[in-house]
N, C-alpha and C positions, 0 to 999 in steps of 0.2 A: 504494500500500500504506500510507497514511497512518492510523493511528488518531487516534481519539476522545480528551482528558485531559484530566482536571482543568485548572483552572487554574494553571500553573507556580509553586512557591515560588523562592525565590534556588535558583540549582545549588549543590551542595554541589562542596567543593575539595577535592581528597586533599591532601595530605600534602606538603612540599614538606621539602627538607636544609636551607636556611637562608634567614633574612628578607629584605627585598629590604634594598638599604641607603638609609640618611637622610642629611638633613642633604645637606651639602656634597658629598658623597661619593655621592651621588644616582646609578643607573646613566643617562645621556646619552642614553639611545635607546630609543625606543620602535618595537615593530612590529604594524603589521595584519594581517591571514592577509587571503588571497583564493583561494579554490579554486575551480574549474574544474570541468565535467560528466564529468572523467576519472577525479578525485578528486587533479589537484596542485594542491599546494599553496605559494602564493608568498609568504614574505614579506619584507615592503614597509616600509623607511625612510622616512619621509620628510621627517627631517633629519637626513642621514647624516654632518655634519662629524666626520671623524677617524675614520669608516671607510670609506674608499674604498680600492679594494684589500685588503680585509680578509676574511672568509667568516664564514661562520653553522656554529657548532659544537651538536650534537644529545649529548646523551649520555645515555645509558639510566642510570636511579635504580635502583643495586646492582648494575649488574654492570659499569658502569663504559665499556663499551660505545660510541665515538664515529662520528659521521658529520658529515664537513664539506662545505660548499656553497659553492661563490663568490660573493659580492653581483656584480651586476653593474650597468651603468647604458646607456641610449641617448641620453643627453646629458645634460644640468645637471640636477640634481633627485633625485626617489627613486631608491635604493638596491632591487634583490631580486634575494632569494634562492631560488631555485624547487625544491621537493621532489617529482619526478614521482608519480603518483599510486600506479604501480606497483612502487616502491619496498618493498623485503620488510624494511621494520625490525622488529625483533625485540618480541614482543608484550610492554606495559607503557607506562612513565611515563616521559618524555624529558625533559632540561634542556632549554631553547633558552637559546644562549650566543650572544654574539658576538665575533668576535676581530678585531682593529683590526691592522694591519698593524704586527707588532714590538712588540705588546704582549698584555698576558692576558686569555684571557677572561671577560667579565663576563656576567653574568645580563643578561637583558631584559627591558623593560615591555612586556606587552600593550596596542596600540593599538584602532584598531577593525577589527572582521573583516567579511568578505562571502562567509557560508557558504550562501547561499541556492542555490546551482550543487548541492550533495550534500544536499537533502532529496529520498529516494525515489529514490535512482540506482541505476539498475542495468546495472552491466556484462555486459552478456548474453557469454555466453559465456566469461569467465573462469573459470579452475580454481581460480585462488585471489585470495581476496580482502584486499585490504592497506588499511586505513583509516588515516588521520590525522587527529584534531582536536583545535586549539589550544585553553588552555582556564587562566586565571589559576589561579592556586595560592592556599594560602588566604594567604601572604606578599606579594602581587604579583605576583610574577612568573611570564614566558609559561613557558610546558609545553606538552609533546605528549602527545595518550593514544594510544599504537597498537594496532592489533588485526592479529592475520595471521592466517587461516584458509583452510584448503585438506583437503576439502571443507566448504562452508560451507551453511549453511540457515537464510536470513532471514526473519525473525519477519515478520506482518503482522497483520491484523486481529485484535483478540481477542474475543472474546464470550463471556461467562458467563453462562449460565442453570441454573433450580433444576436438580441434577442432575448438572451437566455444562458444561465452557468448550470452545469449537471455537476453534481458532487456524489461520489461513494462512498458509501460510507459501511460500520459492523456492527452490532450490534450487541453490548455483553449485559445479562441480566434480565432478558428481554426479546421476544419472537415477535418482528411484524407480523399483522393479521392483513387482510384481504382488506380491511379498515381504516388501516395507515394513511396518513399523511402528515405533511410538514408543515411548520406557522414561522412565518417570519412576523416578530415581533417587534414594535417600536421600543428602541432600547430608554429612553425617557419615560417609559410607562403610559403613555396619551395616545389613545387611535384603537383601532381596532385592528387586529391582526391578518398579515396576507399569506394565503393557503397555496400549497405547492404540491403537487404530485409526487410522489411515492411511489417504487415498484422493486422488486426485489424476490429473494429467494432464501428461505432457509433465517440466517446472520444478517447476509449482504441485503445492503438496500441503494436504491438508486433516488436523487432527488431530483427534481429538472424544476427550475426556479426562475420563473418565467418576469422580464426585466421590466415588463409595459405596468403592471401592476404595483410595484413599487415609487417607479418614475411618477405616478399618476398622483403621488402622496406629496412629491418635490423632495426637498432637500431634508435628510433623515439616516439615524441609523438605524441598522434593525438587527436584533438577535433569531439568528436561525436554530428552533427547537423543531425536536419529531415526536410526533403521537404515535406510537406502533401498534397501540391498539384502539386508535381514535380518537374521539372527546371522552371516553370515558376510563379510559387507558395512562397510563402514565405518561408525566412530561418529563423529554429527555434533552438536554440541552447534546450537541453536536458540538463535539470538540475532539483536537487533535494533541493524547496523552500519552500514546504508547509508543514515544521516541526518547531522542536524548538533548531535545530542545528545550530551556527552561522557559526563552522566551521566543515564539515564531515570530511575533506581531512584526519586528524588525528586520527578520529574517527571508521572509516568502509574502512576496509580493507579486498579485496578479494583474492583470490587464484589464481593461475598466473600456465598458463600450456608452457610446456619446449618443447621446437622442433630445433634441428640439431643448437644446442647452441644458442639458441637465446630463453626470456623469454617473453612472453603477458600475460598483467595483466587490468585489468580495474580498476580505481578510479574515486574519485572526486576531483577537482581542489580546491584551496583556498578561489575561488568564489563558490563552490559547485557545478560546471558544472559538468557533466560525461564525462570522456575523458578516454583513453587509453594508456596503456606505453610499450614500445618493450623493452627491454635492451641486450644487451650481457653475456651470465651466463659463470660468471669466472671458469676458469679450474679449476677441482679437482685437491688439491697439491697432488706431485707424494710420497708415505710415502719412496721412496726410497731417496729421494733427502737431 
């Protein structure tokens, strides 16, 4: 389920509570992630002096929220800490701390990772889907993004043409019915939602998200969710979670078709949802003027 992108700019960093620190007072450890085709995730000291016997502290940004890990070792050398991959942490923005045995803990430095095991994974048959990926802060320091979805409907191809973007998509926790379809919502919360065709097999489902009807609203964003089993069925928000992307939104950029001044383009959100954008396309300056 791999797409097509531009070519990548720097990932952008959300937001972190505070700088890493300098100087003397430098945090002592650095860590590498290394995830596995389950989606756990290990991380790995690998100059642990002065925490052995210590744990790996997680803590959710505002609500304060902790989850601790043991380091552990199989003889002389790196330190880790393993976070299974099925692990339900609560969806957002995570500290990575570490706590040194009898002391407090401090922030950590992102080393190097080896996320290649989660591009395109997919856990057949899970009801709900739990991601984690490490990701520097704009300070330094490591962080988690988590996502937790139950049921979930992963984004896949996308393709835009004049008219019209068809998107595939999977389906975990959740069988479309004969019933399905799609709502693009206005992400402001005001309007009423526009319905998309649905078709599919099995998982896989196909969206075809027809461009006249949104254009018709003007300028606006919209959130693309799936009804798999109708209006009475659950809502599933359409996002793309089972790679090694923290953030697409900067990433994968589509192509955007133009109709009686007004532009529709598809992307992903900062959360990696897939949503949609109308804008207004500025006049051409007059070369007379």
């Amino acid at each position: 389920m791999r797409t097509t992108a531009t070519t990548p700019p720097a990932q952008r960093r959300p937001a972190d509570t505070a700088p890493a620190p300098s100087g003397r007072t430098r945090v002592p450890w650095s860590v590498g992630c290394v995830a596995d085709a389950t989606g756990a995730l290990a991380f790995v000291v690998t100059e642990p002096e002065g925490l052995t016997g210590g744990r790996l502290l997680l803590r959710q940004r505002g609500t304060g929220e902790e989850v601790r890990l043991p380091f552990t070792a199989t003889g002389p050398g790196p330190l880790r800490a393993v976070l299974p991959g099925d692990t339900p942490l609560a969806e957002g923005y995570w500290e990575v701390h570490a706590e040194p045995p009898g002391g407090e803990p401090v922030r950590l430095r992102p080393g190097l990772d080896d996320l290649r095991a989660l591009v395109d994974r997919d856990p057949e048959g899970a009801g709900t889907i739990a991601v984690h990926l490490p990701y520097a802060s704009k300070y330094g320091n490591l962080a988690l993004r988590a996502w937790l979805r139950a049921p979930h409907a992963e984004a896949g191809a996308v393709h835009v043409a004049p008219g019209e973007t068809t998107v595939r998509g999977r389906c975990y926790g959740t069988v479309p019915t004969p019933a399905a379809y799609a709502e693009l919502r206005p992400a402001e919360g005001e309007g009423e939602p526009v319905r998309a065709e649905v078709t599919g097999e099995g998982r896989e489902v196909r969206l075809r998200i027809a461009h006249a009807p949104l254009l018709a609203h003007g300028p606006r964003h919209w959130q693309v969710w799936l009804r798999p089993d109708g209006a009475r069925g659950p809502e599933v928000r359409l996002a793309r979670l089972l790679d090694d992307l923290v953030d697409r939104h900067t990433v994968f950029t589509y192509p955007a078709t133009v109709h009686e001044g007004l532009r529709a383009r598809p992307y992903y959100s900062g959360a990696n949802n897939l949503a949609f954008r109308v804008t207004a396309v500025a006049p051409a300056a007059d070369p007379a003027a």
